[in-house]
Each structure stands twice: as structure tokens, then as C-alpha cells.
C-alpha positions in Angstrom: 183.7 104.4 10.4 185.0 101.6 8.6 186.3 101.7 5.3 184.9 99.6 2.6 187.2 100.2 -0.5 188.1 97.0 -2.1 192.3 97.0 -1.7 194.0 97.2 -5.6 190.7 97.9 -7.1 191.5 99.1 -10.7 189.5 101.9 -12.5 186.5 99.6 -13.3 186.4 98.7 -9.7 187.5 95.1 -9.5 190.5 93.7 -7.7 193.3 93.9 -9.5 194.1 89.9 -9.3 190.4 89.3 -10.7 191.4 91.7 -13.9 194.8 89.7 -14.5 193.8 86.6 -13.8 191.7 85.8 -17.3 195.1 86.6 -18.8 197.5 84.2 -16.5 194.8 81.8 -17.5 195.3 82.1 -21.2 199.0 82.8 -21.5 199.9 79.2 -21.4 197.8 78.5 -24.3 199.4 81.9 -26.4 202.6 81.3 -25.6 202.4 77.4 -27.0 200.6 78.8 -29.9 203.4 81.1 -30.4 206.0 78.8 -29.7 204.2 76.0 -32.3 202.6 78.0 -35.0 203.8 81.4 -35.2 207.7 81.3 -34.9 207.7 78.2 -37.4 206.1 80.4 -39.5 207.8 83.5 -39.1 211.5 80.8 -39.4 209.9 79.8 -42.8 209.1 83.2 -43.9 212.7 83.9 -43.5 214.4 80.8 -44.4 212.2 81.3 -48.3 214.5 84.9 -48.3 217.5 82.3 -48.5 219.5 80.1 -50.3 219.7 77.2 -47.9 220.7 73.7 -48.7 221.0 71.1 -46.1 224.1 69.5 -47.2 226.1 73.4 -47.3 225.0 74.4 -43.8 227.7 76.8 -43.8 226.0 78.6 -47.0 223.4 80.3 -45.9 223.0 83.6 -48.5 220.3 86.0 -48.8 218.9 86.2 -52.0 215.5 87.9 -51.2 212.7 87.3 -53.6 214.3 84.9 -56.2 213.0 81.6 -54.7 209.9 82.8 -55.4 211.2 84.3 -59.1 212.4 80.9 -59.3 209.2 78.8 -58.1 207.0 80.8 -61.1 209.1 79.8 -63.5 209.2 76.5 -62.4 206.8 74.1 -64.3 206.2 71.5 -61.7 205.1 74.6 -59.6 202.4 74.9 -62.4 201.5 71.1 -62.8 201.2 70.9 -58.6 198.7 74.0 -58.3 196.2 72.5 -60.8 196.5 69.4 -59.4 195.7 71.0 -56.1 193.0 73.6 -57.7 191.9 69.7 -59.1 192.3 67.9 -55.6 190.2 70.9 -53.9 187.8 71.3 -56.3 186.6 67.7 -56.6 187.2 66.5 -53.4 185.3 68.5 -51.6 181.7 69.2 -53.3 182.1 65.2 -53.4 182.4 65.0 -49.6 179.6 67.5 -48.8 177.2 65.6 -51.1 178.1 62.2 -49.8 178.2 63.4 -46.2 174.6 65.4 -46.8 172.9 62.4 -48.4 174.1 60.5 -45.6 173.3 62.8 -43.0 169.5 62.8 -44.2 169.6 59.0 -44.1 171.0 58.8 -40.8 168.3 61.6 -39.3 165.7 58.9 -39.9 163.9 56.4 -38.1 164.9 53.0 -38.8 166.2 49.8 -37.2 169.8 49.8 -36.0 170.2 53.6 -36.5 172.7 54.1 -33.5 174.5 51.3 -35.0 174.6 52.8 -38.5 175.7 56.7 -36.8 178.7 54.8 -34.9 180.3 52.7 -38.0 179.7 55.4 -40.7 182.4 57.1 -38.3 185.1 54.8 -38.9 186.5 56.2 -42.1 187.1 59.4 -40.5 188.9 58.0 -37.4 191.3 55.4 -38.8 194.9 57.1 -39.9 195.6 58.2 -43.2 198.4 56.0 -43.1 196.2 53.1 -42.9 194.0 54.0 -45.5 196.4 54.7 -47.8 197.9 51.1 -47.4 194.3 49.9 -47.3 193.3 51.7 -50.8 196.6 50.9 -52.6 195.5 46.9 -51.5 192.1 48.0 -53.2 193.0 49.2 -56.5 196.3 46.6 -56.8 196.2 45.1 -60.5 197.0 41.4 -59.3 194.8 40.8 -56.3 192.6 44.0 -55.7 189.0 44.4 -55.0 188.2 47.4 -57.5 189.4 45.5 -60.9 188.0 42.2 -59.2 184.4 44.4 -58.9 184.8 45.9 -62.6 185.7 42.9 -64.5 182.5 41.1 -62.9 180.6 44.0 -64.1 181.7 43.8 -67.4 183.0 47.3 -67.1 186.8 46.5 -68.0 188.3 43.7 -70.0 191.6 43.6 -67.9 192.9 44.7 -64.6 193.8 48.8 -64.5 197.0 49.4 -62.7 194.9 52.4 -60.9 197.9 53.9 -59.2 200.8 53.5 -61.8 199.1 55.8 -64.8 199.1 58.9 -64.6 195.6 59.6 -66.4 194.0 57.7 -63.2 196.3 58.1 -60.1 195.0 61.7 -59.5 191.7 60.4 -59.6 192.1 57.0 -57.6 193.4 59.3 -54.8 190.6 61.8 -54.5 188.3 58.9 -54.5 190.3 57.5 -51.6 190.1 61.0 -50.0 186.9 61.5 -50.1 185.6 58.4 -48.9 187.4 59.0 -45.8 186.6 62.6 -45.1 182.7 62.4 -45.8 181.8 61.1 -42.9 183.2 64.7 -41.0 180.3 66.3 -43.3 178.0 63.4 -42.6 178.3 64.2 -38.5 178.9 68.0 -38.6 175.2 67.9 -40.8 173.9 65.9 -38.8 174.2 67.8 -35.6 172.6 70.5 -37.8 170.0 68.7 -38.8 169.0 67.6 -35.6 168.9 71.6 -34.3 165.8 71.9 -37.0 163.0 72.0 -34.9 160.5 69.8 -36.3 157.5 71.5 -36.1 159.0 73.3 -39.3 158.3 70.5 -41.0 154.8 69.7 -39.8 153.9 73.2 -40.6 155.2 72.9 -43.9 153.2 69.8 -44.5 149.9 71.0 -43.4 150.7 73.9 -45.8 150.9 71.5 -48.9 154.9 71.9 -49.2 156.7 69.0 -51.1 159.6 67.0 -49.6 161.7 69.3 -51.8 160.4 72.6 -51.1 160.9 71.8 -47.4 164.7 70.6 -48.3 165.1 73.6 -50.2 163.5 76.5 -47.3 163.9 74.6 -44.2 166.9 72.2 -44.4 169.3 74.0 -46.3 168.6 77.3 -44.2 168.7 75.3 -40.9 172.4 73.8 -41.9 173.8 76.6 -43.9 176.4 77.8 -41.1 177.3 73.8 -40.1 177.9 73.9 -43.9 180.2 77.1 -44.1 182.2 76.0 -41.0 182.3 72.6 -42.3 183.5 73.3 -45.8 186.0 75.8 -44.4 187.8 73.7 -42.0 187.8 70.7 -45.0 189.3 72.9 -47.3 192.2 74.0 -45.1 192.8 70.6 -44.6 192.3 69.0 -47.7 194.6 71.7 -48.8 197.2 70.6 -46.6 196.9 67.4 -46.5 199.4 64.9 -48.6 200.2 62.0 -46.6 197.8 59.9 -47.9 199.0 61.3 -51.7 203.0 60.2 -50.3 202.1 57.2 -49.1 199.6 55.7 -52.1 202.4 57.3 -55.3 204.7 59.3 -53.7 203.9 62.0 -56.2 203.9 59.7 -59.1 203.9 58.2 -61.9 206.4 61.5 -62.8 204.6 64.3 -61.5 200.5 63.2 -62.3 199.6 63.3 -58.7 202.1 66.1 -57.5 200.2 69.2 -55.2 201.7 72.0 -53.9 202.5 70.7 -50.0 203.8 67.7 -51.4 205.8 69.2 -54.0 207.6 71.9 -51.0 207.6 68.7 -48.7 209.8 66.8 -51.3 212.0 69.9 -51.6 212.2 70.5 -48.5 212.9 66.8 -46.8 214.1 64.9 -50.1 216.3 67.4 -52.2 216.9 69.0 -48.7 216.8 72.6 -50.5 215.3 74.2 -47.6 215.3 77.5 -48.6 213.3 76.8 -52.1 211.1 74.4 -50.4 209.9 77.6 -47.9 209.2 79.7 -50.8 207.1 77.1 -52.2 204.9 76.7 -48.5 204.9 80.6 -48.3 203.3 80.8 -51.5 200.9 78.3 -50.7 199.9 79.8 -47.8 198.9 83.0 -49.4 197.4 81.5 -52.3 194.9 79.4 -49.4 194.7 82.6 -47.7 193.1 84.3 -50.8 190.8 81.4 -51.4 189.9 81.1 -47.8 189.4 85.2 -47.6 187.2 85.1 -50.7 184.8 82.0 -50.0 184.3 83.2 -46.3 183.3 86.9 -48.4 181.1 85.5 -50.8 179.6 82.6 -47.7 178.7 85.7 -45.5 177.0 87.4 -48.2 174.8 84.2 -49.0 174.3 83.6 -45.6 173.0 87.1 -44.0 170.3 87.3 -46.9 
């Protein structure tokens, strides 16, 4: 009689190596996750208990919660979280309506279409850097194109110095940001749109519907979790984003187009207070955290009706 038990079989009856092996394979992965994300974050966490200074790295004192006493009473703390509450809240509704009225264009029929899908893509994939540089070009009060385009209009008697007042720096930026993130909404919708089976439509027609009513009951519903993903990840990173903010003002003029990561990012690598700098990210990063925890609440909801 032979015997026909499987060698190192575990309780569920597979070998052992076929049980451990989903976990070798992912360990890699955690442990550069851990390495990357986690321990920088847990190191920042700590650092934000401290009174650290790059130029006394000798002095390193615990001082618990007073960087973050000291961060609410500061008043370029205020003036950077409602320009980023500002940043957010304009930036991205502006995105997700530019990027859906050019998703619906793109899903239709027309001469050059694959053409059109592949340049409206170009915005997204150039480096921040470069549009920064290319935008402060744009709105320049000597040569640019933007007061060049407004005084032909008529709309301005003389050149605006777009980035050096502080009444229209903020704004100059979040146009520049949103012209180069719309076209991540225009693709992720899109892909959406194109999952809408279109007999949807053609039964909707043949029931009398408008072009509006079938927007309203067929689009939106088809697209509504590409939306929720989309706006999600944009968020986060419009959140966390400030190069483009460093490179176009630096924060200025004074502190008109300051936000949160930029403000902890001048802390941290200008002033090299590294410890106040931390506090400033750590509060951040809950303050996202509630925002994230309360749209993703409130999308579900919408969503599961």
C-alpha cells in the first residue's frame, strides 16, 4: 500500500512551500514600503516631539507637544491652510470639469480623434518643473503671451505682473495647475466612458430621453467610481504637491501663495528647523487624513444609493 499524503502538508492541506510562498513573493515589496514610507514617517513623527535645528546638531531636546502649540499660534500657519483649503478647493472641481467636458469631446467620432487623445496627454506628462518655467514665461509682464492676449482683447490697459502681486499670484498658479492636471481626469473619464455600454443610450433614445437626461442617468452613474478614485488620488496630490508653487514664487510675494507643504518644506530645508518643520507635515497629514476619511464617507454613501 502506498502512501499518498502530500509531505509538509499544512492544516488546509497544501504544501507548506505553496502556503509561504505568496508571502516570500510580497515581502520585497513590504519591506521597501516600510523602508520608504513608513519609517520616514514614523522619524518625522518623532523628530515633530523635538527641538531640532540643523545648525545645533548636538541640541536635540524633547519638548513634546509645543511645536505643535507653537505652529497654532503661528499666523503663517493660518495664512498657508487657507491658501491650501483655496488651492484644493478650486483646483480641483476645475480639473474634473475641464477633464469631463473633454472626455465627452474626445468619446466622439470625428477626424483625427487618436491624434486629439494622444496630445491632450501632454500637459500631464511634461515635469512640473518645466511647466512652471513655461507658465512664468506666459504670464511675464515684458514679453509674455497672457498680457500680450489681454491687451489685444481690450481686457487690460497695461501689462499685469501676474506673479509679483499678491491679489493674483495664488490665482495665476491654480490656473497653471489645473491646466496640467486635467488631462489625468480627461483619461481616467474617458476609460469610463468607454465601459458605458451603448445600447444604454440607444434605449434611452428610443424612449424619448434628452441628451441631458441620458448625461444625467446614464453617464454620471456609468463614471461615478472613475470619478471618486479620480478625485481622491488628485486631491492627495494636489495637496502635496508645491514644486510647481516653489518654482513659479517661491511662496511669494510675502506669504500670498504660501500652503502648508511648502510652508514645512521652507522650514524644514531653508530655516533648517527640522523639528518645527515636522510638526507642521504631521499636522498636515492628519488634517488630509480627516478630509480624505470624510469625502471617501460621504462618496460611498452617494455612491451605494
Amino acid at each position: 500500500m502506498t502512501d499518498t499524503t502530500v509531505p509538509d502538508a499544512g492544516p488546509t492541506g497544501r504544501p507548506l512551500g505553496r502556503r509561504v510562498l505568496p508571502y516570500a513573493m510580497l515581502s520585497p515589496a513590504v519591506l521597501v514600503t516600510l523602508a520608504i514610507v513608513f519609517f520616514p514617517m514614523v522619524q518625522t513623527a518623532w523628530m515633530s516631539l523635538h527641538d531640532y535645528v540643523l545648525f545645533r546638531p548636538n541640541h536635540f531636546e524633547f519638548i513634546g507637544l509645543d511645536n505643535f502649540r507653537k505652529a497654532l499660534a503661528d499666523e503663517v500657519f493660518w495664512i498657508s491652510l487657507q491658501h491650501t483649503a483655496i488651492w484644493i478647493g478650486i483646483t480641483i472641481p476645475a480639473q474634473v470639469l475641464l477633464g469631463l467636458a473633454t472626455a465627452l469631446l474626445l468619446n466622439q467620432d470625428f477626424p483625427w480623434r487618436p491624434l486629439a487623445r494622444a496630445l491632450i496627454i501632454i500637459p500631464w506628462a511634461l515635469p512640473s518643473v518645466v511647466i512652471a518655467l513655461m507658465w512664468v514665461w506666459i504670464y511675464d509682464s515684458n514679453y509674455g503671451l497672457m498680457n500680450d492676449f489681454l491687451l489685444r482683447l481690450g481686457l487690460i490697459e497695461q501689462a499685469v505682473p501676474w506673479l509679483a502681486r499678491p491679489d493674483t499670484a495664488l490665482g495665476a498658479i491654480i490656473l497653471t495647475l489645473t491646466w496640467q492636471g486635467f488631462p489625468f481626469f480627461a483619461v481616467m473619464i474617458l476609460a469610463g466612458l468607454q465601459s458605458i455600454p451603448r445600447s444604454y443610450y440607444e434605449a434611452a433614445a428610443i424612449d424619448g430621453a434628452s441628451t441631458w437626461r441620458q448625461f444625467w442617468h446614464i453617464t454620471l452613474p456609468g463614471i461615478s467610481g472613475v470619478l471618486v478614485t479620480a478625485i481622491l488620488l488628485r486631491m492627495i496630490w494636489v495637496a502635496n504637491s508645491f514644486d510647481v508653487i516653489f518654482v513659479m514664487t517661491g511662496g511669494g510675494p510675502g506669504y500670498s501663495t504660501y500652503t502648508l507643504p511648502l510652508y514645512a518644506f521652507v522650514k524644514s530645508r531653508t530655516n533648517l528647523d527640522f523639528g518645527y518643520g515636522s510638526a507642521l507635515a504631521v499636522l498636515f497629514t492628519l488634517l488630509l487624513m480627516v478630509v480624505v476619511l470624510v469625502y471617501l464617507r460621504r462618496t460611498g454613501k452617494a455612491v451605494s444609493r
